[in-house]
Phi, psi and omega in degrees: 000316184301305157347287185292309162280359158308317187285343185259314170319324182288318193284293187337310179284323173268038178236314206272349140309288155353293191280357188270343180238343140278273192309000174262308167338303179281291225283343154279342178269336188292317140358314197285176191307115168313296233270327236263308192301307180295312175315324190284303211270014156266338174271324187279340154297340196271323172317297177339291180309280156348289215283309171299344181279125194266317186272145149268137184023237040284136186267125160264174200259113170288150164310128203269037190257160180260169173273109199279111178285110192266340167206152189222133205270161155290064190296330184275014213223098154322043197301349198232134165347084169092015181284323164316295201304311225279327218261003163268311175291001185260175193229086177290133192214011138188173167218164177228147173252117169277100183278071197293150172260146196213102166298210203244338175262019156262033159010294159314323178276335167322307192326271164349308216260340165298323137348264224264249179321301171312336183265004171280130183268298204234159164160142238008075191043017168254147176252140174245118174246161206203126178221141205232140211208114179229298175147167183278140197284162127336128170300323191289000216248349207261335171295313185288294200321276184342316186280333177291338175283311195325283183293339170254350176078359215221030171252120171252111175242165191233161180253082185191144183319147161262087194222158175307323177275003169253031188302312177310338179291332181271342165322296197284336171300294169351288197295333181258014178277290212301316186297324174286006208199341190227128167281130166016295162299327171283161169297057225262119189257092192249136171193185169260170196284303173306029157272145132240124189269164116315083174323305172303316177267001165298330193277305202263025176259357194269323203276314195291328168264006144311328197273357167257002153277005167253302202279354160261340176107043171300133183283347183219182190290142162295183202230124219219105133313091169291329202262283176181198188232143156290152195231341209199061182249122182279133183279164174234115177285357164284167199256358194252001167274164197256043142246035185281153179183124176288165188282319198291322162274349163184125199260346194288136165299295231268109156291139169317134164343118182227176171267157192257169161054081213315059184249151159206182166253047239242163161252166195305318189275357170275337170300311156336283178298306181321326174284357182269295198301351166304336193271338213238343183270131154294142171303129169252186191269355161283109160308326186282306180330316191281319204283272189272347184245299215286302185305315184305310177339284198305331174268003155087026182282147198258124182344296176335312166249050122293086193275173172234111178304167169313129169330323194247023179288294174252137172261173183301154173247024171345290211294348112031245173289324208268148180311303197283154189293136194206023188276002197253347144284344163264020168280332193298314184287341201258340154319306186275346176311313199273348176302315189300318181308347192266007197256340164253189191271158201182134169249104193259068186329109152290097180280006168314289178339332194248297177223155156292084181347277200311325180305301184302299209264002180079155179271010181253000000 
């Protein structure tokens, strides 16, 4: 008898050890990081996924015809008045091209963006040019488009319909405009007209991760998040979501890490290679996914070099978006804008200088 109780006090101390170290165990997982967790248990299905799979994936072949450009801009073409002058006296040591997606009857926001952000050219030794990249007009849309080009030079249109659902199209017009047109070294800003950006810290986060892409030794500019990145987007087999991807066509639960709010940062030769890899990947209907995940994925670009930029990189896009006369917050901000501009050296395009709005683009 004694015996036997000895033996059960002993099974007793290792089962409330046992349970006592699995409960310490969850209360460390429970602890950990949500985002650092969800990520684990996404490598591990997908590992899974992966292991249980007798084929690997299926790739399908995108159509090779390329896209016919009806107008294009003239980036290496000055429009504005003493703009010339300003940017011979500057030490230009890169540029960058912001590539807006803008549909074509938004005249105004074009507008805006010419205003504000868009006219700053040059500063910290980078020069910035902004080119608007769209899809095909209105029959009622085309004289006024025309004049808006006549005079800015900064219209790139393609020939396929302009609709929400063909943003990956303009992804892939975008990527063969640039590889046909910008050398390797320059830069690419791809976003939309209802962003507002911060010029100033844009500029100056682009010279600052050259200097951290030399100092880890990187072979290309890394791929730069203004907003931030999904890290953990489960794809959907529904056809009416818009992160839908059929099983024939990409079998992973998972989408690869991409950038959000379909803004990103690249140099002109990762664009290059994306577009080569473009020919041989099918699309999905999100452009930053297809973009920044799928197409990086493939040229072997590494998570690790996907940065996320400073908050303040990008502003609210209120001024924008919103329905209501919204000219006195983007006058205000672009007020306090040009104040920070006068403490470096800098150039500034005046689109006054260039057309009479109300004549050209209408007051609507």
């Amino acid at each position: 008898m004694r015996v036997w109780r000895c033996r059960w006090k002993r099974n007793q101390v290792s089962f409330v050890s046992s349970f006592s170290i699995i409960s310490l165990l969850l209360y460390i997982w429970l602890l950990w990081d949500t985002d650092k967790r969800q990520l684990a248990a996404c490598n591990l299905e997908e590992r899974l996924l992966r292991f249980m799979s007798p084929t690997r994936p299926t790739v399908l072949v995108l159509s090779k015809t390329s896209f016919e450009f009806t107008k294009t801009p003239n980036i290496s073409n000055v429009t504005c008045s003493g703009l010339n002058e300003c940017l011979k006296k500057q030490d230009v040591k890169w540029r960058l091209v912001a590539i807006v997606k803008s549909p074509p009857g938004n005249f105004q926001r074009r507008n805006k963006i010419r205003n504000s952000w868009g006219s700053l050219r040059f500063m910290y030794e980078g020069r910035l040019d902004v080119v608007f990249l769209m899809g095909k007009e209105r029959s009622d849309e085309s004289k006024r488009l025309q004049k808006e080009h006549d005079l800015n030079e900064d219209l790139l249109q393609f020939n396929n319909d302009d609709a929400v659902k063909n943003v990956p199209v303009k992804s892939l017009a975008e990527l063969q405009w640039a590889s046909a047109n910008l050398d390797d070294h320059r830069f690419i800003l791809s976003t939309h007209d209802n962003v507002k950006l911060n010029p100033i810290e844009l500029l100056n986060y682009t010279k600052a991760t050259m200097h951290k892409m030399r100092k880890n030794k990187w072979p290309e500019f890394p791929l730069v998040c203004p907003y931030n990145q999904l890290k953990t987007l489960r794809v959907s087999r529904n056809k009416s979501s818009d992160w839908y991807a059929a099983v024939e066509h990409f079998q992973w639960l998972f989408y690869p890490p991409a950038c959000t709010g379909g803004t990103y940062l690249i140099s002109a030769g990762v664009a290059k290679l994306l577009y080569t890899e473009s020919r041989n990947i099918l699309s999905v209907r999100k452009g930053n996914i297809y973009v920044t995940g799928l197409l990086r994925r493939q040229i072997g670009m590494p998570d690790k070099m996907m940065l996320e930029a400073p908050e303040n990189v990008i502003l609210d896009s209120e001024v924008y978006t919103t329905p209501t006369n919204t000219s006195r917050k983007f006058n205000k901000f672009w007020a306090q804008t040009l104040g920070l501009l006068s403490k470096v050296p800098q150039c500034i395009c005046n689109p006054n200088d260039v057309l009479n709005k109300e004549d050209v683009l209408g007051k609507g």
